[in-house]
Residue, then its C-alpha position, 0 to 999 in steps of 0.5 A: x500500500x502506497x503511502x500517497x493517494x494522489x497528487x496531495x492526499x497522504x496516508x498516515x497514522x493517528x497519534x493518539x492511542x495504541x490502536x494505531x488507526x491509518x489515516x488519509x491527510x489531505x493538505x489544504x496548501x494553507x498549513x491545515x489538512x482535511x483528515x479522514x480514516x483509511x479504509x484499507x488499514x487493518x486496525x481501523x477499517x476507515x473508523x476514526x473517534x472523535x479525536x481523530x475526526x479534529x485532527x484537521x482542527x489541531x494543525x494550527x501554529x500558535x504556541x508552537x515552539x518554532x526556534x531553539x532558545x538558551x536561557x530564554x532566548x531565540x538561538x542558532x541550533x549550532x548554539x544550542x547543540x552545543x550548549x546540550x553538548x556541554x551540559x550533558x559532558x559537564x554533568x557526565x564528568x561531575x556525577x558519572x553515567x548515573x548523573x545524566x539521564x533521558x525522559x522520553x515519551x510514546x509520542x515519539x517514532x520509532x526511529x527518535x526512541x531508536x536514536x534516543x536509546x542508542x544516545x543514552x546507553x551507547x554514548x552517554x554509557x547510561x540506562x537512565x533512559x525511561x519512557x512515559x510508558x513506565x505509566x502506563x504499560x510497564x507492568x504488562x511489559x514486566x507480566x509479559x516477560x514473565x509469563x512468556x520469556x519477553x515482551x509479547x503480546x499473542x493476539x491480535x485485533x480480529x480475536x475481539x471480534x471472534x471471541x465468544x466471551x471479551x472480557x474487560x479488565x479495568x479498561x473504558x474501552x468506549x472511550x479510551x480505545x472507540x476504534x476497538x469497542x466499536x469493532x467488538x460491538x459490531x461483531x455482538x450485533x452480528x453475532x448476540x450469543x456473543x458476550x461481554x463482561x466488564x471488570x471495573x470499580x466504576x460503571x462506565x460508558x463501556x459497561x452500557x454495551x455489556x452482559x455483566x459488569x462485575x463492579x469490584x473493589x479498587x485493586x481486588x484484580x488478583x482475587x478474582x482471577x484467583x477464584x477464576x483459576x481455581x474454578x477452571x483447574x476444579x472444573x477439569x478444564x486445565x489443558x494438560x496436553x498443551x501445558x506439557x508442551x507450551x508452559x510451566x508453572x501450573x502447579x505453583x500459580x495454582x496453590x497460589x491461587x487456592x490460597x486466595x480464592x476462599x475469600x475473592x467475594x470478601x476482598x472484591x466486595x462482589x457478591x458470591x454468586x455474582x463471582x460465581x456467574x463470572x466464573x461460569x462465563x469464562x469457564x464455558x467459553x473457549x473462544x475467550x479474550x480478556x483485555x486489560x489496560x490501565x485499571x490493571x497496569x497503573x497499581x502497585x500490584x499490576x504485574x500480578x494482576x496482569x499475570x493472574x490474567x494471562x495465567x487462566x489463559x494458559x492453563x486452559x490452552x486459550x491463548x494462541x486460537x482465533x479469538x482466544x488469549x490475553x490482549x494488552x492495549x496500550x495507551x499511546x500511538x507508539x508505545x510499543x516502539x519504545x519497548x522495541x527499541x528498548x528505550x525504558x531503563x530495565x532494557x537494551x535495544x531490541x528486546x536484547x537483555x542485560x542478562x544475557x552476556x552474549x547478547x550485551x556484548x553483541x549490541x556494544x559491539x554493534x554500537x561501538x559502546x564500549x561503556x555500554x552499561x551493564x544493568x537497568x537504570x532509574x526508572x520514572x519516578x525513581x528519576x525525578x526523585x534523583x534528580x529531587x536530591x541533586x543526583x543527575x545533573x542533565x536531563x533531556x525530556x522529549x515529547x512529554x510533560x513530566x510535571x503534570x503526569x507523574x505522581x506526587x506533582x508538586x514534588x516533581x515540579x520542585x525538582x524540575x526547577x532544581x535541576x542544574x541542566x534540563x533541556x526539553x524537545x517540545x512542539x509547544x511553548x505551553x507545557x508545564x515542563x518547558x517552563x523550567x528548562x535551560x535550553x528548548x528545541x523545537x520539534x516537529x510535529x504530528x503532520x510534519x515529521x516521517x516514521x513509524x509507531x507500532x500498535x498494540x496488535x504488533x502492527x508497523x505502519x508509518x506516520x507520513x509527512x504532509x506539511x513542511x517543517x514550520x520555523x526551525x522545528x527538527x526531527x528528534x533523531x536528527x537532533x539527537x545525532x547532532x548531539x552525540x557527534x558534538x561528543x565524539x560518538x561514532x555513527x549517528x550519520x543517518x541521511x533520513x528516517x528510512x537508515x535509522x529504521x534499517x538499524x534499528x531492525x538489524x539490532x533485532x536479528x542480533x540475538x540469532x539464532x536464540x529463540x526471539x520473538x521479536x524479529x523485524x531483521x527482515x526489514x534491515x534491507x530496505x531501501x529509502x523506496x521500499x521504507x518510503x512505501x511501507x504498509x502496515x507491517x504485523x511482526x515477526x518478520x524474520x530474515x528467514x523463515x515464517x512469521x506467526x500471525x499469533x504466538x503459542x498457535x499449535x504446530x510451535x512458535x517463535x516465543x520461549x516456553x510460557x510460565x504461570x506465575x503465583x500471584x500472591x494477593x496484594x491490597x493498594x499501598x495506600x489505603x483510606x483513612x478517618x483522615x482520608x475516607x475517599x479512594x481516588x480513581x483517575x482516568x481519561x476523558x471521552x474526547x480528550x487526550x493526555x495534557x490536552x496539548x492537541x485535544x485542549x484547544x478544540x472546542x468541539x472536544x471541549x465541549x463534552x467536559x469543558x471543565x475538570x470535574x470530580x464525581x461522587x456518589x451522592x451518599x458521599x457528598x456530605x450535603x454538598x451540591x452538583x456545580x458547586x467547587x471542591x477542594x480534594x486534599x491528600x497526604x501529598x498535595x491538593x487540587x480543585x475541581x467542579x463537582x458531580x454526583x453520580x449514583x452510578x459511582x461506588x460508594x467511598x469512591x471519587x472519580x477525576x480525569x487526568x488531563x489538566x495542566x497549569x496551562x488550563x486549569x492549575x489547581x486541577x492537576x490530579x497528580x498533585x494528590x498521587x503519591x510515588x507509590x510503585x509496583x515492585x516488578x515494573x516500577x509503574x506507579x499507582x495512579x489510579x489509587x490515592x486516599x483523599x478527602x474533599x470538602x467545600x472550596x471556599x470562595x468569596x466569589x464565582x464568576x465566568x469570563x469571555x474573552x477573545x483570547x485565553x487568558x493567563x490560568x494564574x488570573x484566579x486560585x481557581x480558573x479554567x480556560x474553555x476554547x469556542x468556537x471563532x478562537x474566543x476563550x471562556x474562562x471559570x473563575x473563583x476568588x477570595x478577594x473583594x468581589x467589587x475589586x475582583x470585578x474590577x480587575x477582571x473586566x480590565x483583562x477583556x477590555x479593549x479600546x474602543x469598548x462599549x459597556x454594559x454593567x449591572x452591579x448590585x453589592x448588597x446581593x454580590x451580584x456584578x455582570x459586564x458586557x464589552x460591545x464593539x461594533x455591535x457585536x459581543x467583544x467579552x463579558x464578566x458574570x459574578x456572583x456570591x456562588x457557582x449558580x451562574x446565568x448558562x453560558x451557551x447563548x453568550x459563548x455563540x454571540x462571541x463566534x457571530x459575524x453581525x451585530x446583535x439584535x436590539x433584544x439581544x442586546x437587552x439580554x445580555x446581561x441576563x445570558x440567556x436568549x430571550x424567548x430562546x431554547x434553555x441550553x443543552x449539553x453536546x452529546x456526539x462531538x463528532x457532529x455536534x448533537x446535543x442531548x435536547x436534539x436527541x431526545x427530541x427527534x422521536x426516536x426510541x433507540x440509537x439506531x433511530x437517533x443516528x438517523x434522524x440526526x447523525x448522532x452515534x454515526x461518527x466514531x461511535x463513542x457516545x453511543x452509550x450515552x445516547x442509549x442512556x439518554x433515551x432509556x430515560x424517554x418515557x414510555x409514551x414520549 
């Protein structure tokens, strides 16, 4: 498959999720591009979610970081790598190899991550080189290893919809992985005998599509999959054939297991029966997939939970056969290039071990690294808490935001701020992280630069160029080998993306003849051509030989023999308290991405959940009210959000996403509550899981403000900054000090000359409403008052993107923030094609289907499906 269309429309790859979706570009010859999904790739069949339907809308140019810059200022790149250089050799001969260290991201293409790793332990003779995706897939990587000799994933995408039972683990498929949910819900429509459990704490939009939802305690995966294994081994199901030539273990991992499954129902929280129900349904289906993402992975026990999955796959022989096998996914586009080209602190290149001296010395001799370290350096949190205590005395952060995604928040932004020498590759100059650093590189991004990201079913596909560079912006790898020959390192002479690949994937075929799983040296010999050309590609692909499309399939395999592993149960680090009574869960959002670099700015994306938001049960509110702002305080730190109530949420249990960064929303950053806590196989750390309590946040005033810009986030203790449409910003604001004087300040910030004014003050009642005219059109607006029961924000947002002047009685209203005689407003639904719940309920149809119909709703990506479902199950009967 070609990588180019036509004259201008180019084949690509999403960059936000692991499922790896393709991608046609059409540049418009302006800077922007129309995106739609590619039919013809295999892991999204032309789907897209809405994220990937507003790629288009994410093109822009402002904030983008477009020139180096050293103390501040715009510099040459000779300037520039050369101060990289020098910080890097200074740090090395003051603290040793250990003193310097690389923070890296699954952002980043196969061939930076490739040259990145190759940097840090080949040149800098350094394994503290970890990865965000310590974050998020660290332990399935560590669970894999264990359970299969390295890290594999055995299936692929098509086993979700063969499977007679899917199983999901602690994963809002719906949301995070749409592509995926959807491709499973088809096949349940084509199939209703099919059947699909969901295992998670909270009820989500996932479980809208399931037959069973198994509402367990935070952190109780261990005992279920305890129980399960039990019951299968009771039951007679545990396939001796195959354990006898395929895996070892049974017997350990099975009384490991009999050890906890007496008390699954007690230490889940599940009724008896409702374990019971579940292991029937696993038991009586052989064609089962189990899938699991963060929910399991980001725990102190998730390399046990993950292992006790994969443990029932193998006793019973289901992993390996269409539509059976333990499937992990994966959070970002390409986090399984890092783990392929080995750039995490705990591996060498290639799936190659720190081990295995053969296999060292061959790769130092490939790299000409004589200095090659010889065992596994920090790993994510251990890192910035070195650099905390004055150990590392350079760190390069590429492609990530280290002082909003890591635990413990606050503590890692002190010591970003400490640190003697930190260099940041960034695409934005509105990252948390880039505030801190010495020296910042412009890098290019999605659109801009050429490579390729490997997806959670093992799939190689390319990410195309279809803009120029903008500015000075670079490639990471090119940046990279300019570094390294400004210190003497040999090689890093590559002409173009295609000679980093070619190297990459002659590492792979370094272990040979060793048994390996992960083998792509049948790609070494490509040419720039065959690269530039490069469909979408699943590994194995050995230089000789066959490649299985699933491993452990009968008839042998290229991975080693399997283990069951014990695994022991183990309750969260941290645990609730009179202090603390609440167990915070964390989490995405349906339309947003990470630290919303790209997602934040969209409004239609916004538009969904503008605000950061925590969600209880009522019966944990202690009184207090939907809307109203709350303070969440832990061991660690605190953060403010709006609140919600939800019967749906499980008792002494609080929800929050994790996308908001100082840019945004400041005093929202969940990770200011989490603590370091880490699973001891993997070093992923707990995020999922801090102890807090939550009470009112006290305000003398609530407000909301619209501007035609955004405003600086620090303008209120509490403020979020909402993109509309027509490039205005509203903004969501409390205070403490004087509501007249914060009126007053307020309304100097969305002021400009030439403004008209329409105010209306009552002090006595803390009331203070402003509206700015120019040219009879609506320039901004300040709405205060005593509490959050604010006038709606919808019709004054509208008025912001008109063309015209306003109408005399919308003039009048103005201040009212309502339309007269107009609709109430409505909350969006479908981002894809902006419906809203009062279109839906509105248009006579009684199931999704209809709703797609009459208004396109649910007909894009699909992820409000659930929604929409729930939406009209509310209809009454004779609507």
């Amino acid at each position: 498959m070609d990588g180019s269309l036509g004259a201008r429309a180019i084949r690509s790859t999403c960059p936000y999720c692991g499922v790896g979706c393709g991608v046609v570009a059409t540049p418009d010859g302006r800077g922007g591009a129309t995106i739609a999904g590619d039919a013809d790739h295999p892991a999204n069949r032309g789907r897209l979610c809405s994220k990937g339907t507003a790629l288009g809308e994410t093109l822009g140019l402002e904030d983008r970081l477009l020139h180096p810059e050293v103390g501040g200022k715009r510099a040459t790149w000779d300037a520039a790598l050369d101060a990289v250089a020098e910080g890097f050799r200074h740090a090395r001969a003051r603290h040793g190899p250990d003193g310097v260290a690389l923070y890296v991201s699954g952002q980043l293409l196969t061939e930076d991550y490739y040259a990145a790793n190759r940097f840090a332990k080949g040149v800098l003779g350094t394994a503290n080189i970890d990865s965000n995706s310590r974050l998020c897939m660290a332990s399935a990587v560590a669970a894999h290893t264990r359970a299969f000799g390295e890290d594999v994933v055995p299936g692929v995408y098509e086993d979700l919809e063969l499977a007679d039972t899917l199983v999901l683990v602690g994963s809002n498929l719906a949301w995070c992985h749409p592509v995926l949910f959807q491709r499973a819900m088809a096949a349940k429509a084509a199939r209703p005998a099919m059947r699909i459990v969901v295992v998670d704490p909270r009820r989500t939009a996932t479980c809208e599509g399931a037959d069973l939802h198994l509402p367990l305690a935070p952190g109780s995966d261990v005992a279920l999959f305890a129980a399960l294994l039990a019951h299968l081994a009771d039951r007679g199901l545990a396939d001796q054939a195959w354990l006898d030539a395929h895996a070892e273990g049974a017997t350990e991992a099975l009384a490991a297991a009999r050890a906890i499954a007496p008390r699954a129902a007690a230490l889940t929280g599940l009724d008896a029966g409702v374990v019971a129900r579940f292991c029937e349904m696993w038991a009586a289906s052989p064609r089962t997939v189990t899938l699991w993402s963060q929910g399991v992975n980001q725990s102190s026990a998730g390399t046990d939970k993950a292992n006790a999955i994969i443990n029932c796959h193998l006793l019973t022989g289901r992993i390996g056969v269409p539509g059976a096998g333990p499937f992990s996914v994966t959070g970002q586009p390409n986090a399984m290039g890092g783990r392929e080209t080995g750039a995490l602190a705990t591996m060498l290149a290639g799936h190659l071990r720190f081990d295995v001296p053969e296999e060292h010395a061959a790769l130092a001799r490939f790299w000409q690294a004589p200095a090659l370290p010889t065992k596994p350096g920090l790993k994510a949190t251990q890192l910035f808490a070195a650099l905390g205590a004055g150990r590392i005395g350079a760190l390069w952060v590429m492609a990530t935001n280290p002082a909003v995604s890591l635990p413990d928040g606050d503590a890692v932004r002190d010591a970003l701020a400490r640190a003697p020498f930190l260099v940041v590759s960034e695409v934005t100059r509105r990252s948390d992280s880039a505030a801190f650093a010495h020296v910042r590189l412009p890098a290019l991004a999605w659109g801009e630069k050429d490579g390729t990201v490997t997806n959670s079913e093992r799939v190689i596909s390319r990410q195309r160029a279809f803009l120029p560079p903008p500015g000075e912006a670079r490639p990471e790898w090119w940046i990279i080998g300019q570094v390294a020959r400004r210190l003497g390192a040999p090689g890093f002479a590559w002409d173009g993306p295609a000679a980093v690949f070619r190297e990459h994937a002659a590492v792979t075929g370094l272990a040979r003849p060793a048994a390996r799983a992960f083998d792509i040296s049948g790609l070494a010999g490509m040419s720039d051509a065959d690269y530039a050309a490069l469909p979408p590609t699943r590994w194995p692909v050995p230089a000789a030989g066959t490649a299985p499309t699933r491993f452990f399939a009968a008839g042998g395999t290229l991975a080693p023999r399997a283990r069951l592993v014990p695994t022991p149960f183990r309750a969260p680090v941290e645990d609730v308290s009179a202090e603390y009574p609440l167990r915070l869960l964390t989490g995405r959002l349906r339309d947003q991405w990470h630290m919303m670099t790209r997602t934040g700015t969209v409004p239609r994306l916004m538009a969904h959940s503008p605000e950061p938001v925590l969600t209880l049960h009522p019966g944990d509110a202690g009184g207090l009210e939907a809307g109203a702002l709350v303070e969440a305080t832990s061991a660690r730190g605190r953060a403010v959000f709006r609140l919600a109530l939800d019967d749906a949420q499980r008792r002494g249990t609080a929800f929050a996403p994790m996308h908001w960064t100082a840019q945004l929303a400041p005093a929202a950053r969940v990770n200011a509550l989490v603590a370091p806590h880490a699973d001891p196989v993997s070093f992923q750390p707990e995020l999922k899981n801090a102890a807090i309590r939550i009470a009112p946040f006290e305000a003398a005033w609530h407000a909301f403000l619209l501007a035609p810009r955004r405003l600086p986030a620090d303008i209120a203790p509490f403020c979020a900054a909402i993109p509309l449409e027509g490039g205005a910003w509203r903004h969501e604001l409390a205070g403490n000090d004087a509501p007249d004087a914060a009126f007053a300040r307020l309304r100097g910030l969305v002021a400009a000359d030439g403004a008209a004014w329409q105010v209306m003050e009552d002090p006595a009642i803390g009331l203070h409403r402003a509206a700015a005219l120019r040219d009879g059109r609506l320039a901004g607006a300040v709405l205060l008052g005593p509490d959050a029961a604010l006038p709606p924000r919808a019709w004054l947002a509208a008025l912001m993107a008109g063309e015209g002047p306003l109408a005399p009685g919308e003039r009048a209203a103005l201040l009212a923030g309502r339309q007269p005689g107009g609709p109430p407003p409505s909350p969006l639904v479908c981002a894809c094609h902006g419906v809203t719940a009062a279109t839906i309920l509105g248009c006579g149809a009684r199931d999704v289907a209809g709703a797609g119909e009459a208004t396109r709703a649910g007909t894009g990506c699909g992820s409000c499906r659930p929604e929409i479902a729930t939406l009209l199950a509310r209809l009454p009967e004779d609507a």
